[in-house]
Backbone as CSV, one residue per row, in Angstrom:
resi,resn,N_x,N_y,N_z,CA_x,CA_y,CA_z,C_x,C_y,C_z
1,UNK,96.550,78.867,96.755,97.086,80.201,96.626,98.048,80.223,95.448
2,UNK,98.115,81.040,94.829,99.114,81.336,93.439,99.308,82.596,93.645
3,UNK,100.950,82.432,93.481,101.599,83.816,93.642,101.438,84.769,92.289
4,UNK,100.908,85.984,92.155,101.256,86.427,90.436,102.032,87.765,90.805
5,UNK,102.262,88.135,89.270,103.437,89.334,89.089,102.225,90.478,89.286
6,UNK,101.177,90.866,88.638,100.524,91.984,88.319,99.036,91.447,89.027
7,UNK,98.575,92.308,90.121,97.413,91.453,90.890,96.370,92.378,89.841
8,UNK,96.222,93.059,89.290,94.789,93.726,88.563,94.574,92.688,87.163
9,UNK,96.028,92.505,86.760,95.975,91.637,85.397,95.472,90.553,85.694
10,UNK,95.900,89.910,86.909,95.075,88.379,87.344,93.793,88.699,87.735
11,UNK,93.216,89.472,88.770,91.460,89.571,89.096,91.295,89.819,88.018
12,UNK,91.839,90.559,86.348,90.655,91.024,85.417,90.783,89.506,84.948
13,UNK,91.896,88.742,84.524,91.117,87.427,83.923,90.470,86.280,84.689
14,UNK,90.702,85.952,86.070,89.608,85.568,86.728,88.422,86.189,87.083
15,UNK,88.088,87.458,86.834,86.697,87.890,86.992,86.247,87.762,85.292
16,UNK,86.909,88.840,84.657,86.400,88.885,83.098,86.309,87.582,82.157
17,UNK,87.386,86.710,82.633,87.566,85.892,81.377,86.750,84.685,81.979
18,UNK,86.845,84.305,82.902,86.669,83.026,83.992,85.300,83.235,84.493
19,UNK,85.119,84.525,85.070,83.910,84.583,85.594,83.796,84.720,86.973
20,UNK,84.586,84.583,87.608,84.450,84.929,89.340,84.419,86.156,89.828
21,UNK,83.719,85.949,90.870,83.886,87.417,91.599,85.477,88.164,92.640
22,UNK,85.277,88.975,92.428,86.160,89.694,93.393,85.566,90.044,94.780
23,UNK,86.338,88.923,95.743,85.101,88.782,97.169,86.065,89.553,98.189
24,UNK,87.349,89.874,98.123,87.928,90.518,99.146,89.114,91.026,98.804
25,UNK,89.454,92.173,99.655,91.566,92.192,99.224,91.358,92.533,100.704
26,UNK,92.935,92.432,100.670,93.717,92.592,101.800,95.206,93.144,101.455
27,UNK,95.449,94.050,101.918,96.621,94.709,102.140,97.820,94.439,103.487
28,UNK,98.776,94.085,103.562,100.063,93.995,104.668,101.396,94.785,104.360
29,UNK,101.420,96.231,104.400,102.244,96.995,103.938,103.522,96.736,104.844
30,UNK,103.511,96.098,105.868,104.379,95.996,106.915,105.566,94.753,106.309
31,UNK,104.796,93.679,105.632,105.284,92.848,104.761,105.382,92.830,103.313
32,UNK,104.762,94.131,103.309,104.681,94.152,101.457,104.050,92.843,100.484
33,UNK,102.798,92.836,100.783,102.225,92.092,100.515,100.274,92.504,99.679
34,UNK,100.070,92.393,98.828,98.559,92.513,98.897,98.296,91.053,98.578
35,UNK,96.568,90.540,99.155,96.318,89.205,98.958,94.594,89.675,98.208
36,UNK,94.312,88.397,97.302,92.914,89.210,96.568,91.957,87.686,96.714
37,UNK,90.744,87.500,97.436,89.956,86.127,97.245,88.831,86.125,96.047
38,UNK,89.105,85.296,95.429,88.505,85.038,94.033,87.259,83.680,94.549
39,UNK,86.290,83.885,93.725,85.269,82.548,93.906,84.267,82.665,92.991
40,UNK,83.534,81.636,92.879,82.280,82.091,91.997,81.243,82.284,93.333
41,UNK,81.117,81.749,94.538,80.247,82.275,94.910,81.188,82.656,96.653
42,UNK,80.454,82.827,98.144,82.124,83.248,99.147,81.756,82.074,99.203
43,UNK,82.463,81.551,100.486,82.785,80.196,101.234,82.226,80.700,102.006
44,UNK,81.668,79.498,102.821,81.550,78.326,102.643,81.357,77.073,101.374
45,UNK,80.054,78.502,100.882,79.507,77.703,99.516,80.486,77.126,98.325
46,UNK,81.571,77.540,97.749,82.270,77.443,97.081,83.404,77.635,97.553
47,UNK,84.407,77.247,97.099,85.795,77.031,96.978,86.392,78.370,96.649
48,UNK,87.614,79.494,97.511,88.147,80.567,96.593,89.259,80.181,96.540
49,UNK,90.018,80.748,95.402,90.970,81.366,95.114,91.753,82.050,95.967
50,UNK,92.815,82.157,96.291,93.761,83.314,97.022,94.799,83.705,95.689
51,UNK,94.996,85.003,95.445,95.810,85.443,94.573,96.846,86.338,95.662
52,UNK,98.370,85.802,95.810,99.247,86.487,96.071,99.852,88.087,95.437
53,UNK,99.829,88.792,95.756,100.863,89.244,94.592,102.212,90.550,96.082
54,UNK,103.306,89.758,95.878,104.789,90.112,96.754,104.644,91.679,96.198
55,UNK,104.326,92.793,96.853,105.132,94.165,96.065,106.433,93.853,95.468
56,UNK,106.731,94.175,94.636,107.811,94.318,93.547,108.343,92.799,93.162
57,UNK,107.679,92.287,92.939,108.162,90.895,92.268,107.032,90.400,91.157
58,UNK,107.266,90.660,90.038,106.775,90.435,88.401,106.333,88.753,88.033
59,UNK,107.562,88.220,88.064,107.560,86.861,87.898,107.842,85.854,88.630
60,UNK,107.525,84.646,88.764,107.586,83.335,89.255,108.435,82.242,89.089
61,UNK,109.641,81.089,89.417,109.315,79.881,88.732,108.313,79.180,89.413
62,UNK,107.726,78.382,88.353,106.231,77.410,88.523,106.689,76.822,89.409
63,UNK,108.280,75.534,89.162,108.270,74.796,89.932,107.941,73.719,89.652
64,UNK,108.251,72.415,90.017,108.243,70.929,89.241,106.867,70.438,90.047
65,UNK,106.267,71.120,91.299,104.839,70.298,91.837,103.607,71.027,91.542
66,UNK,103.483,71.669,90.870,102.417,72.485,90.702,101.905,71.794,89.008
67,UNK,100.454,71.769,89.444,99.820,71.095,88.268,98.881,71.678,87.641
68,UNK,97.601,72.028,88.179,96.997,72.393,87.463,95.955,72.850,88.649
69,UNK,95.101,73.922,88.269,93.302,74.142,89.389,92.780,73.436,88.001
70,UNK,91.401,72.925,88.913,90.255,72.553,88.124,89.205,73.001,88.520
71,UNK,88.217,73.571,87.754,86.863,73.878,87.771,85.910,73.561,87.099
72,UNK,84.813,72.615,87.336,83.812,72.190,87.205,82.934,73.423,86.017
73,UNK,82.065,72.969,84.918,81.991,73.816,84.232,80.675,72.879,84.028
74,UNK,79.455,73.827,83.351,78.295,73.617,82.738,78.700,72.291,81.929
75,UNK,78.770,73.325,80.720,79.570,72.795,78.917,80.865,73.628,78.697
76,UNK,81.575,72.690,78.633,83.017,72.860,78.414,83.156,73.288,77.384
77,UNK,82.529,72.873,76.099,82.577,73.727,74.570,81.869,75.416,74.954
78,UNK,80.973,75.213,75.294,80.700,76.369,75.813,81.257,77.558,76.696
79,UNK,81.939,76.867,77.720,83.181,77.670,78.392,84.496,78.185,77.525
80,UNK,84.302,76.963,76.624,86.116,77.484,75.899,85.539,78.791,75.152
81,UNK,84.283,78.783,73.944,84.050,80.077,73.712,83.856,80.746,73.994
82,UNK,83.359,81.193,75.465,83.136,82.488,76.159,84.632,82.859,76.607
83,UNK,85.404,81.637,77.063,86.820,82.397,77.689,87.940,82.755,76.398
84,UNK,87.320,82.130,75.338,88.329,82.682,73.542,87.898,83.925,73.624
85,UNK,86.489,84.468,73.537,85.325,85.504,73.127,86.449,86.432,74.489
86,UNK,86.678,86.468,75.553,86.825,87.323,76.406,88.511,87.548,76.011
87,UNK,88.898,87.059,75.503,91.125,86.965,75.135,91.308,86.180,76.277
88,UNK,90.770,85.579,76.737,91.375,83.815,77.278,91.872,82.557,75.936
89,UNK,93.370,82.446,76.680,93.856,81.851,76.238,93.466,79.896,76.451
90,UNK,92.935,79.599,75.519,92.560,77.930,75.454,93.625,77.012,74.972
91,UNK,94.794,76.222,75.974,95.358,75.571,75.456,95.570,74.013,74.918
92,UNK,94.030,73.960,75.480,93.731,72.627,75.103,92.061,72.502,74.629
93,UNK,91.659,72.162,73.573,90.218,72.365,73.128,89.634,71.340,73.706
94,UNK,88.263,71.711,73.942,87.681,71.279,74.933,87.486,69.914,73.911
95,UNK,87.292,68.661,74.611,86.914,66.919,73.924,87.233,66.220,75.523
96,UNK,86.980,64.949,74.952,86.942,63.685,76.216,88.597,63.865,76.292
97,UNK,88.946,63.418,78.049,90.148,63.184,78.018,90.263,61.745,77.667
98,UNK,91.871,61.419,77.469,92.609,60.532,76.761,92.384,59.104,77.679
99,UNK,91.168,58.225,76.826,91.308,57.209,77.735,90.144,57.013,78.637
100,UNK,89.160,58.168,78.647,87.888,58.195,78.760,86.921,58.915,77.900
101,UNK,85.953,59.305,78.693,84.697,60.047,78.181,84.441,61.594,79.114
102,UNK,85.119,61.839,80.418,84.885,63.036,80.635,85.545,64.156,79.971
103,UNK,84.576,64.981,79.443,84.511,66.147,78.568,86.006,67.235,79.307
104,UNK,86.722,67.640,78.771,87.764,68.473,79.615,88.571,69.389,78.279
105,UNK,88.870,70.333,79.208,89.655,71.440,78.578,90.815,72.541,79.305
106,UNK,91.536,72.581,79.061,92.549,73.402,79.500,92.848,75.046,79.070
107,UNK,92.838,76.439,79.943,93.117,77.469,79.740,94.356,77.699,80.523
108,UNK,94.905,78.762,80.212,96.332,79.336,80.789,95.862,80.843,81.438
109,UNK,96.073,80.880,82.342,96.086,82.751,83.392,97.626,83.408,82.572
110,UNK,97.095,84.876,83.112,98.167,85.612,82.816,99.429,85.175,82.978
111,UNK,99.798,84.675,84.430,101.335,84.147,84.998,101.749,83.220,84.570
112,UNK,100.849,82.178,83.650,101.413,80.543,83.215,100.999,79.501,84.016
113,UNK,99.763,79.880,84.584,98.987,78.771,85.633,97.991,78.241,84.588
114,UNK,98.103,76.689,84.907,97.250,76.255,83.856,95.736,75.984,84.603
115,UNK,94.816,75.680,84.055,93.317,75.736,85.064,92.629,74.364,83.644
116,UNK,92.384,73.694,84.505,91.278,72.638,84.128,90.016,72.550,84.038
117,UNK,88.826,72.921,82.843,87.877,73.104,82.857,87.219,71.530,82.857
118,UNK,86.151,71.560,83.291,86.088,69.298,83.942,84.069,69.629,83.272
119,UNK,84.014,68.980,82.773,82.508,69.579,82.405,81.620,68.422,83.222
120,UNK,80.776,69.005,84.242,79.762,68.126,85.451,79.166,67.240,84.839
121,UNK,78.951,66.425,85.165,77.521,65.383,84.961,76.335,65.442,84.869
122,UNK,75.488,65.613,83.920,74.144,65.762,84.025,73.375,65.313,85.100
């Protein structure tokens, strides 16, 4: 779950930029709360997303334990240009990480969540 400031700004770059669907919201007006489930496909099959977003609270601190999501990707060169091509921000170009051979790349979300693109195994 990741808390964000603006819940439309986060589903448009996990749907638009990323590619997932928008599989549910949920509203708790009693707590002031909306919650939004993100996935590429629902669950069971895949893994979602929960996007927080508190009514009236904008920003976050990250916090010293929070690291990174990772998602499994086709081609990682290929992902970084579709998520540049969409105004996804790429902060790390896609190459082998440091010390091996798996292919990897790093993007940033609206709030400053970083996401790990991991490119599968043939």
């Amino acid at each position: 779950m990741l808390r964000v400031g603006n819940l439309q700004r986060s589903i448009d770059f996990y749907t638009q930029v990323l590619g997932m669907q928008l599989l549910r919201t949920s509203e708790n007006p009693e707590y002031q709360y909306t919650l939004a489930f993100l996935g590429f496909e629902a669950n069971p099959a895949q893994a979602e997303l929960e996007l927080t977003f508190n009514w009236g609270v904008e920003s976050y601190d990250m916090g010293s334990a929070y690291g990174h999501i990772a998602l499994g990707v086709e081609d990682v060169y290929a992902a970084c240009a579709k998520i540049k091509a969409a105004g996804g921000n790429v902060t790390r170009e896609a190459g082998p990480v440091k010390g091996g051979n798996t292919l990897i790349a790093f993007v940033t979300d609206p709030d400053g969540y970083k996401i790990e693109l991991i490119q599968r195994d043939a």
